[in-house]
C-alpha positions as CSV (number, residue, x, y, z in Angstrom):
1,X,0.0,0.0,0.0
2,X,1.3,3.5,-0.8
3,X,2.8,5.4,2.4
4,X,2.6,9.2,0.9
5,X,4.7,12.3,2.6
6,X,4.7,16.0,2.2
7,X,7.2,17.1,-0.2
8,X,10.2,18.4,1.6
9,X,14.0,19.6,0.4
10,X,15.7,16.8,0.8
11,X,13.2,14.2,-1.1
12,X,15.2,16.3,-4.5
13,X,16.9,13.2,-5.1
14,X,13.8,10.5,-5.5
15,X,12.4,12.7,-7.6
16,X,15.9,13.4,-10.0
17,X,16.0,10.1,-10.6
18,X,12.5,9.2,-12.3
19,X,12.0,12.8,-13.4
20,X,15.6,14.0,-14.6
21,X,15.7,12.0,-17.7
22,X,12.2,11.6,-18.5
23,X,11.9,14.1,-21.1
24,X,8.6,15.5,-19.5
25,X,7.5,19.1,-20.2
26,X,5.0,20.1,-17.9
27,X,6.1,22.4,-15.3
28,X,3.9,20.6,-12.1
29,X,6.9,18.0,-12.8
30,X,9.6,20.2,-11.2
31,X,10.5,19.7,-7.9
32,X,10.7,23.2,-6.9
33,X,6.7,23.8,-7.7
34,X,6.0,20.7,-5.4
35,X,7.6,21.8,-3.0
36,X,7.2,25.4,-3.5
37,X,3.4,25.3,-3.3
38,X,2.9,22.4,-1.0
39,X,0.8,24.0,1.4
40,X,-1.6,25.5,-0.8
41,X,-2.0,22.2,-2.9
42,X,-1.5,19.9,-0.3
43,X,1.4,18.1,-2.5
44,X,2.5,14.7,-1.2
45,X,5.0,11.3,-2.8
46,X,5.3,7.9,-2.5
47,X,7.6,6.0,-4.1
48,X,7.2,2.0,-4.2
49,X,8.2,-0.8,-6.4
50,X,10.3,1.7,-8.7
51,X,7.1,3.9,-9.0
52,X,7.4,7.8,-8.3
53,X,3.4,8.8,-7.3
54,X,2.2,12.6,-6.8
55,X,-1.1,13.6,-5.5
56,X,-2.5,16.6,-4.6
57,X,-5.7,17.9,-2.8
58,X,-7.4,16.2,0.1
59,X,-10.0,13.8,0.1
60,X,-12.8,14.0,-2.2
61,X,-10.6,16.6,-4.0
62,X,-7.9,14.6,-4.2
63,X,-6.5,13.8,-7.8
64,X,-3.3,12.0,-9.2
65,X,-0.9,12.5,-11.7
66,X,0.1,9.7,-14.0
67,X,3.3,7.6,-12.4
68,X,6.4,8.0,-13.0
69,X,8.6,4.5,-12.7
70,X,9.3,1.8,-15.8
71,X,5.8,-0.4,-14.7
72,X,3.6,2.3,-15.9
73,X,0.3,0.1,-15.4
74,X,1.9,-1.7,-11.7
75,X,1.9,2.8,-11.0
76,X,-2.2,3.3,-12.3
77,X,-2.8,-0.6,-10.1
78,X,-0.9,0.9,-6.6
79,X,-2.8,4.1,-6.9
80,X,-6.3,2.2,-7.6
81,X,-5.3,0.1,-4.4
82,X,-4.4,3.1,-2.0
83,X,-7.3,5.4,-3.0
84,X,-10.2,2.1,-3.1
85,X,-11.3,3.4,-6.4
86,X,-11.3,1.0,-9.8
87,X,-11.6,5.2,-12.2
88,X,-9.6,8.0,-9.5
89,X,-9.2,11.2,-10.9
90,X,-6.1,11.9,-12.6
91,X,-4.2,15.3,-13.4
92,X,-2.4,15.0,-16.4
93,X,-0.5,16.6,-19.4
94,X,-0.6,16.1,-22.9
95,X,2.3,13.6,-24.4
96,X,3.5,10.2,-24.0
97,X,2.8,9.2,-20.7
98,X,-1.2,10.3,-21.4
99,X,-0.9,8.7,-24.9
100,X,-0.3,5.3,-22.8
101,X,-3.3,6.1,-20.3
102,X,-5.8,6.8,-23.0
103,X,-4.3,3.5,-25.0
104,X,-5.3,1.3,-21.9
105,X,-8.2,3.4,-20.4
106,X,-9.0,6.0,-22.5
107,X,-13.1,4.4,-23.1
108,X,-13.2,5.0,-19.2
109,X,-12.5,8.4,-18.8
110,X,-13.5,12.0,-19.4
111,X,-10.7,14.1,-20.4
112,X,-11.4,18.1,-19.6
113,X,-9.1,20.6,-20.9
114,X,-8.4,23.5,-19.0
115,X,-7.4,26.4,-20.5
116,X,-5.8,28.2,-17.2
117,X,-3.5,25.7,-16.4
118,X,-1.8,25.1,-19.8
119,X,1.9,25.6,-19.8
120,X,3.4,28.6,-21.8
121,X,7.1,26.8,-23.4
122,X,9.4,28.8,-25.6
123,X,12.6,27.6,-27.6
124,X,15.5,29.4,-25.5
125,X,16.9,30.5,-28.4
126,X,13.7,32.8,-29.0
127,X,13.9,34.5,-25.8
128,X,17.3,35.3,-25.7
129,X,17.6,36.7,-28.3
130,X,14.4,38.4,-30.0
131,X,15.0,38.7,-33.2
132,X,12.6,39.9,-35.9
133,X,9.5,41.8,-36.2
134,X,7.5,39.7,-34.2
135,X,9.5,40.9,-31.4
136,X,10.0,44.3,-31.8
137,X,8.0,45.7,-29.2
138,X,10.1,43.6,-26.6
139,X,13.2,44.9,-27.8
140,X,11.7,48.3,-27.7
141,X,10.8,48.0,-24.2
142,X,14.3,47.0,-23.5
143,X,15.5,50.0,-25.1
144,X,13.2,52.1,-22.9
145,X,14.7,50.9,-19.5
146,X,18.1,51.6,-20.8
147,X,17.4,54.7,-21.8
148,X,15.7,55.6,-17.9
149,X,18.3,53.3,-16.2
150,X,21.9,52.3,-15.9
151,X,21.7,48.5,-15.4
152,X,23.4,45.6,-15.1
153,X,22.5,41.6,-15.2
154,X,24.4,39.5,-12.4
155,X,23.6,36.0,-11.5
156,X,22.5,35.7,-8.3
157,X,24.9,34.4,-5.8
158,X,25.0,33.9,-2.2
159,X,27.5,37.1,-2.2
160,X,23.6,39.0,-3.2
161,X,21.0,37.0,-1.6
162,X,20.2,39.6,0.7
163,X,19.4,42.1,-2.0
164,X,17.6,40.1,-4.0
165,X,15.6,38.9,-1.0
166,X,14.9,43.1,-0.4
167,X,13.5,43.0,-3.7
168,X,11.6,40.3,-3.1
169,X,10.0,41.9,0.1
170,X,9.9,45.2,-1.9
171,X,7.5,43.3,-4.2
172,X,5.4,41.5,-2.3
173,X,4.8,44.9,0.1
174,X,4.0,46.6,-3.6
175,X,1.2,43.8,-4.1
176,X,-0.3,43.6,-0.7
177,X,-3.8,44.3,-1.5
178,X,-3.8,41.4,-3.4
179,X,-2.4,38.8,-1.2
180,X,-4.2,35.5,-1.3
181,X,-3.3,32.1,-0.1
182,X,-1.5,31.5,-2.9
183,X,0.6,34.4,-2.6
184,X,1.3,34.3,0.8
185,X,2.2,30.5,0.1
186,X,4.5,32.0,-3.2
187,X,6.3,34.6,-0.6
188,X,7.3,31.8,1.5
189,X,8.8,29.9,-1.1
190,X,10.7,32.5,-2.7
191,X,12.7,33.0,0.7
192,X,13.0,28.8,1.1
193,X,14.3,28.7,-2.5
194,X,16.7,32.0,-1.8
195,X,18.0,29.7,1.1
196,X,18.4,26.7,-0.6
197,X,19.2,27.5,-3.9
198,X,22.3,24.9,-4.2
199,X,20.8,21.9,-2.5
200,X,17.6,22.8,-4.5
201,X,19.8,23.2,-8.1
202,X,18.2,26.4,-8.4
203,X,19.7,29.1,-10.9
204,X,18.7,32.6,-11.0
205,X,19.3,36.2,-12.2
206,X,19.2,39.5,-11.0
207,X,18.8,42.8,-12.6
208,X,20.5,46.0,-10.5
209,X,19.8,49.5,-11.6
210,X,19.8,53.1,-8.9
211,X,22.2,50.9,-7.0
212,X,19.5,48.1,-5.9
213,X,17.8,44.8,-7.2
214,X,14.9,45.7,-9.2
215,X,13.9,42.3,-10.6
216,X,14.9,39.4,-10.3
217,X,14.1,35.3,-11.6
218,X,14.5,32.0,-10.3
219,X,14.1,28.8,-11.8
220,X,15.4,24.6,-12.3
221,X,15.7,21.9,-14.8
222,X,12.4,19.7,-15.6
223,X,14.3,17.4,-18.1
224,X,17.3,17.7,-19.9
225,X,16.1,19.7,-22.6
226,X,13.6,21.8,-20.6
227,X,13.8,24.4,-18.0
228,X,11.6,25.9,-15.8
229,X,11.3,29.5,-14.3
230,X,9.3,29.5,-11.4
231,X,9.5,33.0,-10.3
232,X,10.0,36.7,-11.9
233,X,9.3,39.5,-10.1
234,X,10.0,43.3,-11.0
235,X,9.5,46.4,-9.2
236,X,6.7,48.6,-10.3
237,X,8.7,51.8,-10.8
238,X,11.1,49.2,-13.0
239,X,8.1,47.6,-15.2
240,X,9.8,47.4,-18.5
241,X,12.5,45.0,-16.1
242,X,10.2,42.4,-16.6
243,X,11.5,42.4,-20.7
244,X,15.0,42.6,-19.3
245,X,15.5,40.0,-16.9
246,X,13.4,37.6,-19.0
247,X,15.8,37.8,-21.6
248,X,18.8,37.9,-20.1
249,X,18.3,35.1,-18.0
250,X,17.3,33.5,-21.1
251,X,20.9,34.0,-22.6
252,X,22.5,31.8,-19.5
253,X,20.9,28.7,-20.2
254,X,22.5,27.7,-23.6
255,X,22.4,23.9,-22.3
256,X,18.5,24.0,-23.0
257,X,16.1,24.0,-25.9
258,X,13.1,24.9,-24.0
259,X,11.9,27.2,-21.4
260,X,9.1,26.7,-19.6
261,X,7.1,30.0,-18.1
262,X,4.4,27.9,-16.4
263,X,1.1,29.1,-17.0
264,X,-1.4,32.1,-17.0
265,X,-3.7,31.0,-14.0
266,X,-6.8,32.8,-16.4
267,X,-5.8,35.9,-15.4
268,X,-6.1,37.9,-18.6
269,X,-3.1,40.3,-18.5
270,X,-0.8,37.6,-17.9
271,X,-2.1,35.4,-20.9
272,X,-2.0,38.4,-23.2
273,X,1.8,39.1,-21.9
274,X,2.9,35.1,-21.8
275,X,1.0,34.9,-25.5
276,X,3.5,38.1,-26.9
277,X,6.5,36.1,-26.5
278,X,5.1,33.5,-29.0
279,X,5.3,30.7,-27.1
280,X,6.2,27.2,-29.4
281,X,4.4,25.0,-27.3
282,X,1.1,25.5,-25.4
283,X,1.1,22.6,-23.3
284,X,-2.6,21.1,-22.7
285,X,-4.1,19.6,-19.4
286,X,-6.3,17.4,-18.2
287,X,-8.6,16.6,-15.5
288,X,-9.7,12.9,-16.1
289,X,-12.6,11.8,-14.4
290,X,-14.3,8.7,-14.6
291,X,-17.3,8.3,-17.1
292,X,-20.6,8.7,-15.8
293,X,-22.7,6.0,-16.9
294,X,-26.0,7.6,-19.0
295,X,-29.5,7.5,-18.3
């Protein structure tokens, strides 16, 4: 029977070895959102007979993602077992591993797309370096904040955690009106990943202009081809640093083919702004539920 645990640090490594190599795309993969948003989501693992199980929610909420492990049906039979149901919900992501799940049980489900949780994913090589007309108006907000501020990119190091972490606080004071669960649960991990950003494998960036951090972006591998960037935050005075640190960051991960900017949460200004960088892959998801039989 599955034993699940919350998602904490140092569980990195389980999840390295069934994720690391799998080629997946979607950004709920990445250790760093599990553990990131754990409390708001309720994230939890188990790991037996070389299967990697996630589920999130609680109770009659609770859904699971398709297993990870080289026994992809043993993975669907342990989570029927645990949760006493023959159909459970399942969270999922378009490609392979749901290509297998509709092969075998595909006639038993309902597949709903939703829209708000599709993943944004770019080639790297178009963010960094945003070429042609269809990204004019990027460079031309670059060009703006040059023009207003003396900048400068540096990686962020533990020599400038504590600035970055002032931005941080800076931003999250700027939005306060707004706070939520979610962001109150996104404040907290910021500072956990700040802490932990070896142990974690996070990279990140940092953009410095008037003598401060004004924005700033943190992110980790998915798979070997993808990466994922889990936070970017810029001050309000410093809007067009949003352009800047985007790119930039962009231009240190040569080693990838993808980024992955997560997704748009339906909120309309960040689909229209994740939609102008021309994503190359709008990554569909899935809640499957099992068929209703009709009357």
């Amino acid at each position: 029977m599955l034993k699940f645990k919350k998602t904490e640090i140092g569980d990195i490594e389980t999840f390295k070895r069934y994720i690391g190599f799998s080629g997946e795309l979607s950004c709920e993969s990445a250790f760093v959102n599990l553990l990131v948003w754990e409390s708001a989501y309720n994230n939890m693992w188990a790991e037996e007979d070389g299967q990697l199980i996630i589920k999130s929610g609680k109770g009659e909420e609770s859904s699971y993602r398709l297993p990870f492990g080289n026994d992809f049906i043993k993975g669907i039979s342990l989570i029927r077992e645990y949760s006493g149901e023959e159909y459970p919900d399942f969270w999922v992501q378009e490609g392979k591993r749901l290509d297998n799940f509709k092969a075998h049980f595909g006639d038993k489900y309902t597949f709903e797309e939703n829209r708000d949780a599709f993943d944004y994913i770019y080639l790297r090589s178009d963010l960094a370096e945003l070429s042609g007309k269809r990204y004019h108006g990027k460079r031309n907000h670059i060009s703006a904040f040059s023009k207003k501020h003396d900048w400068v990119y540096k990686p962020i190091t533990p020599d400038n955690i504590t600035e970055v972490k002032l931005c941080a606080e800076k931003w999250y004071s700027e939005n306060a009106d707004r706070a939520d669960k979610y962001l109150r649960c996104e404040r907290r991990g910021v500072e956990t990943v700040l802490d932990n950003m070896e142990l974690l494998n996070v990279k990140g960036g940092a953009i410095y202009a008037d003598g401060m951090v004004v924005a700033f972006t943190l992110g980790s591998q998915i798979s070997r081809e993808i990466f994922d960037i889990h936070i970017e935050k810029a001050l309000s005075d410093y809007a067009e640093g949003y352009t800047v640190i985007n790119r930039e960051f962009a231009r240190t991960l040569d080693g990838y083919k993808y980024i992955n900017r997560e997704d748009d949460m339906g909120l309309e200004g960040l689909r229209k702004a994740k939609l102008s960088y021309k994503p190359t892959i709008l990554l569909k998801k899935y809640l499957c539920r099992k068929k209703t039989d009709e009357i």
